[in-house]
PDB file of N, CA, C and O in Angstrom:
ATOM      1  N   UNK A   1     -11.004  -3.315 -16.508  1.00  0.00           N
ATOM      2  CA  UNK A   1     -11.099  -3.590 -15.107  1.00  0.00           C
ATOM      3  C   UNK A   1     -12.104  -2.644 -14.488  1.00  0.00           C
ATOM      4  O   UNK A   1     -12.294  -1.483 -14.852  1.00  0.00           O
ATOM      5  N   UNK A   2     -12.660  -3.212 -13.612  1.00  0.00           N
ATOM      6  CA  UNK A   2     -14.159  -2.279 -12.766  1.00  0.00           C
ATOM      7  C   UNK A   2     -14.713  -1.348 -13.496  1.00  0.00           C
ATOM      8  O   UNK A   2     -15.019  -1.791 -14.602  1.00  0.00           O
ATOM      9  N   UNK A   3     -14.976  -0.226 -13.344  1.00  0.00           N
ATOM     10  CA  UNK A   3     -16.515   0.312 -13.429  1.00  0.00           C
ATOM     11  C   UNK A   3     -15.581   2.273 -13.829  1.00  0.00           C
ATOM     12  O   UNK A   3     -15.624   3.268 -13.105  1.00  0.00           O
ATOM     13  N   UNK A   4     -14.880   2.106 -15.195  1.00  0.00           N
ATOM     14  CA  UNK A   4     -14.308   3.551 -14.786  1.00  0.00           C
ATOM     15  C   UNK A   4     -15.298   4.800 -15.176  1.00  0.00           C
ATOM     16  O   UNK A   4     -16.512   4.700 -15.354  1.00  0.00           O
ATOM     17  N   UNK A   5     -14.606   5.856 -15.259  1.00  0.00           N
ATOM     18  CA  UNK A   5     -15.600   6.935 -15.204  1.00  0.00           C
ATOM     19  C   UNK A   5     -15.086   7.311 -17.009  1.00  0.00           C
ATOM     20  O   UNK A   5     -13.912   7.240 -17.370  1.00  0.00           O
ATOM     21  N   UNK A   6     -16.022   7.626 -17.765  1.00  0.00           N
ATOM     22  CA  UNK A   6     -15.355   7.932 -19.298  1.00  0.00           C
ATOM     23  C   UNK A   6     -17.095   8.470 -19.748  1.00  0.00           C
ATOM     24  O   UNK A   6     -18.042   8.325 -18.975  1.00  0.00           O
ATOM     25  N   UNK A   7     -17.171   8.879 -20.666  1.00  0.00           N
ATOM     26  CA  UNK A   7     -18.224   9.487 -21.214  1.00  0.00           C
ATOM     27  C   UNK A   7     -18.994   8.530 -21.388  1.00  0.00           C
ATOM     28  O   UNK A   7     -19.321   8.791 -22.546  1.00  0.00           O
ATOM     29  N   UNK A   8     -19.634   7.465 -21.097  1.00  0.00           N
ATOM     30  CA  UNK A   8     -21.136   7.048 -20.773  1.00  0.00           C
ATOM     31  C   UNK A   8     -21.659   7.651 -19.670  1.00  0.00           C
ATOM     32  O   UNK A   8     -21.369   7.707 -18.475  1.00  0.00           O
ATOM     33  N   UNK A   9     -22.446   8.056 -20.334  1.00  0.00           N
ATOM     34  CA  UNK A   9     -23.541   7.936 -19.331  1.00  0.00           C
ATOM     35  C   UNK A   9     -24.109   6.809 -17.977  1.00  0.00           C
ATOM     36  O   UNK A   9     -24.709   7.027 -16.925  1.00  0.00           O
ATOM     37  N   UNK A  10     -23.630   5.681 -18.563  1.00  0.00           N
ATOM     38  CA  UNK A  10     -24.424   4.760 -17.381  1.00  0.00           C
ATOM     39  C   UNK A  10     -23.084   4.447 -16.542  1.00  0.00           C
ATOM     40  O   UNK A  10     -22.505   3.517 -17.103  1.00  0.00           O
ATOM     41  N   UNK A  11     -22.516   4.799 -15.622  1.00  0.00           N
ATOM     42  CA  UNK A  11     -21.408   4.211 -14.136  1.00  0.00           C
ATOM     43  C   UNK A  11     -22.215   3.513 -13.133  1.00  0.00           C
ATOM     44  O   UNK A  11     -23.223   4.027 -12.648  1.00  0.00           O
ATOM     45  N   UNK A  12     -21.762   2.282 -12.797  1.00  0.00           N
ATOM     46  CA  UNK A  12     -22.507   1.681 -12.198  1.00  0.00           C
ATOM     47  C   UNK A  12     -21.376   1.572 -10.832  1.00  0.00           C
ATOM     48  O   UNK A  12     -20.153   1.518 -10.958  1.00  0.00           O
ATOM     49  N   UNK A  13     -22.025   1.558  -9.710  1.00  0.00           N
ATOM     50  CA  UNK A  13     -21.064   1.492  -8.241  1.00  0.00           C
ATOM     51  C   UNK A  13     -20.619  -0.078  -8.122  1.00  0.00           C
ATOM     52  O   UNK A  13     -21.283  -1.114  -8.181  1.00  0.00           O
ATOM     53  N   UNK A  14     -19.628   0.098  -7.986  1.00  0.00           N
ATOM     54  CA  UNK A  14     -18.506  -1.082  -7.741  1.00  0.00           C
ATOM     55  C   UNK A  14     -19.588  -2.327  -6.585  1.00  0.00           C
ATOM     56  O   UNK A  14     -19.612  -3.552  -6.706  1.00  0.00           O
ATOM     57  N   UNK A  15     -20.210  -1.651  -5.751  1.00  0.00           N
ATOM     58  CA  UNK A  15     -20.164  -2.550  -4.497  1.00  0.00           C
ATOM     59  C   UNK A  15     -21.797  -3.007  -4.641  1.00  0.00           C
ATOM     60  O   UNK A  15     -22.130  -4.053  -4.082  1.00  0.00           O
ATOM     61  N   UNK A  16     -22.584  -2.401  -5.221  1.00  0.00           N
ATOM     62  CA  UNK A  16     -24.279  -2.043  -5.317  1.00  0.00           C
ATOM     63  C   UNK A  16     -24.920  -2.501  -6.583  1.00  0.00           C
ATOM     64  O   UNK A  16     -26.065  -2.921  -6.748  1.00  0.00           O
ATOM     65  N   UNK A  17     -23.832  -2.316  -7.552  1.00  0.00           N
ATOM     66  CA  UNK A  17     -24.028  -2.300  -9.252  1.00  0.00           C
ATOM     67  C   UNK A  17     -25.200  -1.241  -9.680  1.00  0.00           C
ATOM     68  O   UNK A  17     -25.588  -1.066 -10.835  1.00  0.00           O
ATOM     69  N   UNK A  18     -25.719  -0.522  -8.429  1.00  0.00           N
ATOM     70  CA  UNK A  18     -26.420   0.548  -9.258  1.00  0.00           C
ATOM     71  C   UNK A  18     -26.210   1.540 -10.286  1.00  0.00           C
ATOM     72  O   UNK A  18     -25.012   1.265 -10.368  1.00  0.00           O
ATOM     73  N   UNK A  19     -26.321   2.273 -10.969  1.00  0.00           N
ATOM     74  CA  UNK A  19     -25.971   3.653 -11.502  1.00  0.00           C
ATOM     75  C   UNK A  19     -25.899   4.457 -10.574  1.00  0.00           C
ATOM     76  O   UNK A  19     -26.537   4.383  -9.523  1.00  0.00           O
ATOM     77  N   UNK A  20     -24.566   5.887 -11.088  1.00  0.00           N
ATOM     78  CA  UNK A  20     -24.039   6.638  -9.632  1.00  0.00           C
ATOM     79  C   UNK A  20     -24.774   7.817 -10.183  1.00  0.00           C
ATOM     80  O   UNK A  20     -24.147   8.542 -10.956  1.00  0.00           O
ATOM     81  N   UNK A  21     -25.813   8.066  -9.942  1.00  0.00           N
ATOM     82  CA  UNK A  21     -26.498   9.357 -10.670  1.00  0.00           C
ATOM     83  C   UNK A  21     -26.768  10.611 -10.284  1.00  0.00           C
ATOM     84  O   UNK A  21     -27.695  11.305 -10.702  1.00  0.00           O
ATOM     85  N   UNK A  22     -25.423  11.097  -8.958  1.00  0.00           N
ATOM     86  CA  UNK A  22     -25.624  12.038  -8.921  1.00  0.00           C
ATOM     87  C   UNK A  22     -23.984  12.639  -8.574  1.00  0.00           C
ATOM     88  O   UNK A  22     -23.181  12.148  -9.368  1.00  0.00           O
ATOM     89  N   UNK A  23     -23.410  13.487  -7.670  1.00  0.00           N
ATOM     90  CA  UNK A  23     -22.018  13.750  -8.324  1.00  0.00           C
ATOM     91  C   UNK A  23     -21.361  13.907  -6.732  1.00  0.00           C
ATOM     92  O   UNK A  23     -20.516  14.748  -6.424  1.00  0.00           O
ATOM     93  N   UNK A  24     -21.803  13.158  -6.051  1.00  0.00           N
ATOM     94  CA  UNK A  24     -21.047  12.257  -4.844  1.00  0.00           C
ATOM     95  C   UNK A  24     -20.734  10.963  -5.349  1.00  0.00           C
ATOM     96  O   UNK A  24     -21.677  10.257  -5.706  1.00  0.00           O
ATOM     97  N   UNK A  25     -19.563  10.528  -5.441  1.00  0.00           N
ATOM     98  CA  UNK A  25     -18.926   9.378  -5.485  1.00  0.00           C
ATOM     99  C   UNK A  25     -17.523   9.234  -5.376  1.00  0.00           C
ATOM    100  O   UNK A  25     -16.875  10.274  -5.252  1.00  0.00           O
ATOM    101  N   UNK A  26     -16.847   8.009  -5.400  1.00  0.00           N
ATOM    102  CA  UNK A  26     -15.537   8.037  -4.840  1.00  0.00           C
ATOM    103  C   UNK A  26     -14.838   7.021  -6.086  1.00  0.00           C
ATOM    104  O   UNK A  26     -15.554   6.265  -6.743  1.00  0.00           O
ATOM    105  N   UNK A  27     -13.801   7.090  -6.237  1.00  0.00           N
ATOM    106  CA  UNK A  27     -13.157   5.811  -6.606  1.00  0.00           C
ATOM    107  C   UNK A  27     -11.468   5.897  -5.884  1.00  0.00           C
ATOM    108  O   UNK A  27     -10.781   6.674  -5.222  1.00  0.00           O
ATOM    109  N   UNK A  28     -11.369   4.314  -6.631  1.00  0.00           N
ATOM    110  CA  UNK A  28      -9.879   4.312  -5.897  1.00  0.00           C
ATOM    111  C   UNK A  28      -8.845   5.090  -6.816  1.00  0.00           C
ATOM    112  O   UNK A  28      -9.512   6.004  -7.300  1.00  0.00           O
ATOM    113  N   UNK A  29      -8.249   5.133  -7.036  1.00  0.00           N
ATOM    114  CA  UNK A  29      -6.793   5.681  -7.602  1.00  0.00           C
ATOM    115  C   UNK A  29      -6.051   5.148  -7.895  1.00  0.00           C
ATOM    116  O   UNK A  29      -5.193   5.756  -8.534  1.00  0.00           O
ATOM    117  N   UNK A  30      -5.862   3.836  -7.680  1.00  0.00           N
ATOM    118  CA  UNK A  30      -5.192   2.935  -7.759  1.00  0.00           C
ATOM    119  C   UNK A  30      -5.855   2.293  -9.018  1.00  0.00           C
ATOM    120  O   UNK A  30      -5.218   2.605 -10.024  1.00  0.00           O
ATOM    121  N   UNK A  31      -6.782   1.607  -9.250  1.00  0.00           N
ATOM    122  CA  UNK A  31      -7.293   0.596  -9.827  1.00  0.00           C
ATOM    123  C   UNK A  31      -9.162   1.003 -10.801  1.00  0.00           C
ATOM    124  O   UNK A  31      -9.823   0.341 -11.601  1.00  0.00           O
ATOM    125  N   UNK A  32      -9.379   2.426 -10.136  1.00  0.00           N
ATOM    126  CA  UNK A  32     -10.424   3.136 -10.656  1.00  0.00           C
ATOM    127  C   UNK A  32     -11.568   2.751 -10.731  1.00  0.00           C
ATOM    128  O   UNK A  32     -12.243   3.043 -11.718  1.00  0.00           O
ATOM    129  N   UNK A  33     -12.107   1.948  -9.636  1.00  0.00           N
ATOM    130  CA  UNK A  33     -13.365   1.387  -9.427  1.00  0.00           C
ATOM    131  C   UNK A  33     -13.701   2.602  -9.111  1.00  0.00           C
ATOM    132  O   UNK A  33     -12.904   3.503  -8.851  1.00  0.00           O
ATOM    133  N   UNK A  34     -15.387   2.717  -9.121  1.00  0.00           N
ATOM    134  CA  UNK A  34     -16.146   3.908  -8.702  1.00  0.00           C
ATOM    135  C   UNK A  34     -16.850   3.530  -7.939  1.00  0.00           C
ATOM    136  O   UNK A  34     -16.882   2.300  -7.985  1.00  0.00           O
ATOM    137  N   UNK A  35     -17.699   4.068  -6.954  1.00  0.00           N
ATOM    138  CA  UNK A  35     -18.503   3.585  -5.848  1.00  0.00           C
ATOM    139  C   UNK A  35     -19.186   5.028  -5.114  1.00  0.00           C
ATOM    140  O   UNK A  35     -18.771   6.140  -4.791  1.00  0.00           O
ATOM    141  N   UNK A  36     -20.306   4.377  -5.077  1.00  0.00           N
ATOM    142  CA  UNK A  36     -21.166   5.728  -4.411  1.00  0.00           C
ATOM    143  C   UNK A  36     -20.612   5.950  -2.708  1.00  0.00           C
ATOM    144  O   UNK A  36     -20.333   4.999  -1.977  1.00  0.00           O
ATOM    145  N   UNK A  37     -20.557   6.976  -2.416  1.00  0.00           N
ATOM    146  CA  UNK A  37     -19.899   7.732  -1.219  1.00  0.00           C
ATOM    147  C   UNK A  37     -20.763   6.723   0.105  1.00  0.00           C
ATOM    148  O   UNK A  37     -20.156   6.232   1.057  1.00  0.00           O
ATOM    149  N   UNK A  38     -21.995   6.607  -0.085  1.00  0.00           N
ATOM    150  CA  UNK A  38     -22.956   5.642   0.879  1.00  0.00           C
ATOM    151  C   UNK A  38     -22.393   4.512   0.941  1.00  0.00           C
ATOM    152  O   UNK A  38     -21.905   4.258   2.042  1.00  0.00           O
ATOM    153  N   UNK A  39     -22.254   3.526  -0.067  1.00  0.00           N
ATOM    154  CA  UNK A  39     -21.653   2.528  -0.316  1.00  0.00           C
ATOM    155  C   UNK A  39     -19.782   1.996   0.199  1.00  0.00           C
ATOM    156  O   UNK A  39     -19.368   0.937   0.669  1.00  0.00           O
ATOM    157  N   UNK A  40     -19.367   2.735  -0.011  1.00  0.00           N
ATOM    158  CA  UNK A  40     -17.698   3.262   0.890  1.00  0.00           C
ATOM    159  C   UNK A  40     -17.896   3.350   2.234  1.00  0.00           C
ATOM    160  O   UNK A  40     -17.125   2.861   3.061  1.00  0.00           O
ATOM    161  N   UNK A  41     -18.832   3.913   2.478  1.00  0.00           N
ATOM    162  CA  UNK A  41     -18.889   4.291   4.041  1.00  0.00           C
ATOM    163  C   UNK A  41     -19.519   3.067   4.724  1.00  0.00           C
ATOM    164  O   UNK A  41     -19.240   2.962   5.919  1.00  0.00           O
ATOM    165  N   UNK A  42     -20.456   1.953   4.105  1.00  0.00           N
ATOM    166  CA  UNK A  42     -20.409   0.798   4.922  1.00  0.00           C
ATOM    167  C   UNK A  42     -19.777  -0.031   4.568  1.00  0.00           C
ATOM    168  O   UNK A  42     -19.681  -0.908   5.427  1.00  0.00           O
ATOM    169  N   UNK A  43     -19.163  -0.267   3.532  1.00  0.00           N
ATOM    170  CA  UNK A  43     -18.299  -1.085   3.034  1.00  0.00           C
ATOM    171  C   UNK A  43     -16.787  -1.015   4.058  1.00  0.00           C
ATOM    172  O   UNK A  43     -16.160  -1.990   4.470  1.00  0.00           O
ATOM    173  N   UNK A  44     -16.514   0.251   4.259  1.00  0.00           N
ATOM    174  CA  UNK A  44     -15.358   0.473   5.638  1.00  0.00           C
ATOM    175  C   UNK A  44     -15.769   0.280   6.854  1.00  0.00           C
ATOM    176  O   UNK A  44     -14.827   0.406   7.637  1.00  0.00           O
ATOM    177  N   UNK A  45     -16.980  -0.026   7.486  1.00  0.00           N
ATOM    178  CA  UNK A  45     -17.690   0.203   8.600  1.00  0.00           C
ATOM    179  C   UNK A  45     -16.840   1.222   9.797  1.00  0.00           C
ATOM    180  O   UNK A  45     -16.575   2.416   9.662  1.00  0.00           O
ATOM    181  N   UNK A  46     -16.506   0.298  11.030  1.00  0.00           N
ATOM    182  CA  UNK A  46     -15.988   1.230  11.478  1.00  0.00           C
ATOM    183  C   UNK A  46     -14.485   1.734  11.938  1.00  0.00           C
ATOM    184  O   UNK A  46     -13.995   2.295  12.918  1.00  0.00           O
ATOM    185  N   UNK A  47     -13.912   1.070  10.327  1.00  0.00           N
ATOM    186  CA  UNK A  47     -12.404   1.433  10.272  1.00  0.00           C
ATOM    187  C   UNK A  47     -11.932   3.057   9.974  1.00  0.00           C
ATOM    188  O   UNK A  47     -12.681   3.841   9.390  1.00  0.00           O
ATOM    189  N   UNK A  48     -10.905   3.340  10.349  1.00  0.00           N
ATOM    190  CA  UNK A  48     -10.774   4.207  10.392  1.00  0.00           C
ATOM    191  C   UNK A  48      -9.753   4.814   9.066  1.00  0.00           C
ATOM    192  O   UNK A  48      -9.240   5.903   8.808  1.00  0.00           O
ATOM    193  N   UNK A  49      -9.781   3.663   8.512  1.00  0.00           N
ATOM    194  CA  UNK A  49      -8.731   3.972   7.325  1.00  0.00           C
ATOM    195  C   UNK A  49      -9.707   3.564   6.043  1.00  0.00           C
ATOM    196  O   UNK A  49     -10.480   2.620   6.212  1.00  0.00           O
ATOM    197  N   UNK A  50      -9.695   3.987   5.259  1.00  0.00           N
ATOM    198  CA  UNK A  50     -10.250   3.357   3.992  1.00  0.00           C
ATOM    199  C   UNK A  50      -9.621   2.010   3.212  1.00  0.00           C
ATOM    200  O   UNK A  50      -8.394   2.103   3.249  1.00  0.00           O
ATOM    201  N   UNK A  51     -10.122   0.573   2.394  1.00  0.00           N
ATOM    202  CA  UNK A  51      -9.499   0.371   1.682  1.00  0.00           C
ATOM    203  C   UNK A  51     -10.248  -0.045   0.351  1.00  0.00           C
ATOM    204  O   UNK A  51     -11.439  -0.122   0.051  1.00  0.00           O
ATOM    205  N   UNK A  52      -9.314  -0.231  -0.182  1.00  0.00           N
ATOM    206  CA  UNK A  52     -10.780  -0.525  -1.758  1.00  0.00           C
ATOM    207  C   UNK A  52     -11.124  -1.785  -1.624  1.00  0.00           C
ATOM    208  O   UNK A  52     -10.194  -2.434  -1.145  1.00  0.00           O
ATOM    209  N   UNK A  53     -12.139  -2.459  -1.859  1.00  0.00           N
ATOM    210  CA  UNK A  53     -12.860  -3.640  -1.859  1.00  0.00           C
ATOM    211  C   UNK A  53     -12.689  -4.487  -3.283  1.00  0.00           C
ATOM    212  O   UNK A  53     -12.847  -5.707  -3.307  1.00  0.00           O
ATOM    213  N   UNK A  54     -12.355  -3.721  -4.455  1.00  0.00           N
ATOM    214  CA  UNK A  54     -11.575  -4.648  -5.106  1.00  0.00           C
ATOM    215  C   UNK A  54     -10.813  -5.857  -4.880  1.00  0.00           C
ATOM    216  O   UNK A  54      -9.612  -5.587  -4.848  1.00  0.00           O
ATOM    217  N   UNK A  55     -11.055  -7.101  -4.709  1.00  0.00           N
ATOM    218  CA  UNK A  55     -10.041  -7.706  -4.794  1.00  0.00           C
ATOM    219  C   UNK A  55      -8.362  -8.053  -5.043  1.00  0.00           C
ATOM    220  O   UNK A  55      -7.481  -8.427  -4.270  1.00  0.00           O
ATOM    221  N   UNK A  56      -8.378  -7.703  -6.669  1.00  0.00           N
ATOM    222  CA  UNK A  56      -6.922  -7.560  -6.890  1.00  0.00           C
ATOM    223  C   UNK A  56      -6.447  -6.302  -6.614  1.00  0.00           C
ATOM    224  O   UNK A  56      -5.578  -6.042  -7.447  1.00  0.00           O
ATOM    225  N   UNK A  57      -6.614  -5.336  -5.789  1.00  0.00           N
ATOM    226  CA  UNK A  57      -6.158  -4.270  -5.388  1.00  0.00           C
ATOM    227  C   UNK A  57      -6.362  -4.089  -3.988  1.00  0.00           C
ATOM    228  O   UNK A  57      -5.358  -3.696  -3.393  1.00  0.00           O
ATOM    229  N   UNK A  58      -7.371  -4.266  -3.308  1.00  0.00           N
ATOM    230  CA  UNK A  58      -7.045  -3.850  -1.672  1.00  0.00           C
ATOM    231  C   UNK A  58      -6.412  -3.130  -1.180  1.00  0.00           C
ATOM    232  O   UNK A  58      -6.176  -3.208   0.026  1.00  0.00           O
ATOM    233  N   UNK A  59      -5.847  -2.038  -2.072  1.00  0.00           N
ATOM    234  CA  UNK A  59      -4.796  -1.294  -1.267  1.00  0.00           C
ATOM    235  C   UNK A  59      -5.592  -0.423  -0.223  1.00  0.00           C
ATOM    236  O   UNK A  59      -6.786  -0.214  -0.004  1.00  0.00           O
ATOM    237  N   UNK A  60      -4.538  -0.058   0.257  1.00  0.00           N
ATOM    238  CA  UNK A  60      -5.365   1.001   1.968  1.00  0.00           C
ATOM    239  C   UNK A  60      -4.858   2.429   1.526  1.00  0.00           C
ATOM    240  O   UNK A  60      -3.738   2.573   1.036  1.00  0.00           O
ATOM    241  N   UNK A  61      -5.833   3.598   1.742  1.00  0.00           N
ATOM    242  CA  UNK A  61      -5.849   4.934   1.611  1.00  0.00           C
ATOM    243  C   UNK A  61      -5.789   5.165  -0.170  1.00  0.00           C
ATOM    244  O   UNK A  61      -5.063   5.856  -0.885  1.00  0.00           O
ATOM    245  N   UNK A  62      -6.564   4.524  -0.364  1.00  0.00           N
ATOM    246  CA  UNK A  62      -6.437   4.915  -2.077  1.00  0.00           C
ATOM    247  C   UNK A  62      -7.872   5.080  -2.504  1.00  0.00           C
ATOM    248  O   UNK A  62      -8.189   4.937  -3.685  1.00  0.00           O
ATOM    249  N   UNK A  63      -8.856   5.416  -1.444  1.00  0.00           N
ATOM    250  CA  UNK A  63      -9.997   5.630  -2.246  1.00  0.00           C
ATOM    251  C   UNK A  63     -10.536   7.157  -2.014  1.00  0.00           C
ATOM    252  O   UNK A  63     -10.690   7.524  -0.849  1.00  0.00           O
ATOM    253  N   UNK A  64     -10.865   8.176  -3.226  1.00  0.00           N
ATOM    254  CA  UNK A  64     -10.918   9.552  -3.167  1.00  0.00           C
ATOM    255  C   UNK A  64     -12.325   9.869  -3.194  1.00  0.00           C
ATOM    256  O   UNK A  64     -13.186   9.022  -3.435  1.00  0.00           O
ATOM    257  N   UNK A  65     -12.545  10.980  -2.970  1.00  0.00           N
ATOM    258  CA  UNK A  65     -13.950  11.251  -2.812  1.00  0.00           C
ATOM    259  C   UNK A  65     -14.519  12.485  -4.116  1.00  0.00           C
ATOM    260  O   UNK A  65     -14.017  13.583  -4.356  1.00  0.00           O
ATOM    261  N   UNK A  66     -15.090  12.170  -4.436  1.00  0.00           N
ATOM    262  CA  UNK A  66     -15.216  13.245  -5.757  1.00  0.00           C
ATOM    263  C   UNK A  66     -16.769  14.031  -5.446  1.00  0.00           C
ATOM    264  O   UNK A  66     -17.804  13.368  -5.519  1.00  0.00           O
ATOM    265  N   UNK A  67     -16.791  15.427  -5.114  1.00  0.00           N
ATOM    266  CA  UNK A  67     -17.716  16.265  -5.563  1.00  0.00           C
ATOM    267  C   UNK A  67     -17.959  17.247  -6.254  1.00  0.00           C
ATOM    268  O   UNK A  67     -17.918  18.394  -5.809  1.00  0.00           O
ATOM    269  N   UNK A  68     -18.341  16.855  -7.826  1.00  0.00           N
ATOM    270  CA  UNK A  68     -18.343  17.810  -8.373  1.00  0.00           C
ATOM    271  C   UNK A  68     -19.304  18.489  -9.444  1.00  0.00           C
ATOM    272  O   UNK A  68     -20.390  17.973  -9.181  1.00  0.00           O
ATOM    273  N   UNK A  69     -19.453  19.153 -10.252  1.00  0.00           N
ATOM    274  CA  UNK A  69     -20.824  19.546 -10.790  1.00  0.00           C
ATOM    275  C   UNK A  69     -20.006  18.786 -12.670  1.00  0.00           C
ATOM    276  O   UNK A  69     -20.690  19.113 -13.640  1.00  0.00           O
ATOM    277  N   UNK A  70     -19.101  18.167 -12.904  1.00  0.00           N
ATOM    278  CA  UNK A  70     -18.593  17.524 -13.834  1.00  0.00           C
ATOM    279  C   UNK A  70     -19.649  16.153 -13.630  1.00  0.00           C
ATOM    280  O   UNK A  70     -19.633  15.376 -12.675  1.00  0.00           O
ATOM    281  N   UNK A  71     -20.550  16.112 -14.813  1.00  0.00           N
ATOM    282  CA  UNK A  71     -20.854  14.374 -14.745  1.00  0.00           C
ATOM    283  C   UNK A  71     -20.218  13.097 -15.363  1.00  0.00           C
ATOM    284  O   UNK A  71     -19.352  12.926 -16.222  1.00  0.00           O
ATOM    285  N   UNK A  72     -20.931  12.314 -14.645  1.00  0.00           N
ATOM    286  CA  UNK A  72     -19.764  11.301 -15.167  1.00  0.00           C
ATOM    287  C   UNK A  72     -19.983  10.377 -16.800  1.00  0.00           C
ATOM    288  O   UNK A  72     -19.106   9.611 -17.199  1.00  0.00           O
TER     289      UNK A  72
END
């Protein structure tokens, strides 16, 4: 299911299908799509809650924000 984070090298963003190539990104928690932090932020426009854009998951407040010097 979606786009998880595991030792390839290539993660591609849930919403863009680009590669996430640098170490801002988010996924849900729920369901572990990944998605670049840019991409989340218009994908929510101007809600004030987050939810994942997954389909079979949609849940609300389940998407985390990851910054870290760990690649993916």
């Amino acid at each position: 299911m979606g786009n998880k984070i595991s030792n390839q090298a290539n993660v591609s963003c849930y919403i863009c299908n680009k590669n996430i190539e640098d170490h801002n990104w988010c996924k849900c928690i729920k369901c572990n799509i990944i998605l670049h932090n840019s991409c989340e932020k218009t994908y929510r426009g101007n809600k004030i809650y987050c939810e994942c854009p997954y389909a079979d998951c949609g849940k609300i407040g389940t998407i985390g924000y990851i910054r870290s010097a760990i690649s993916l």
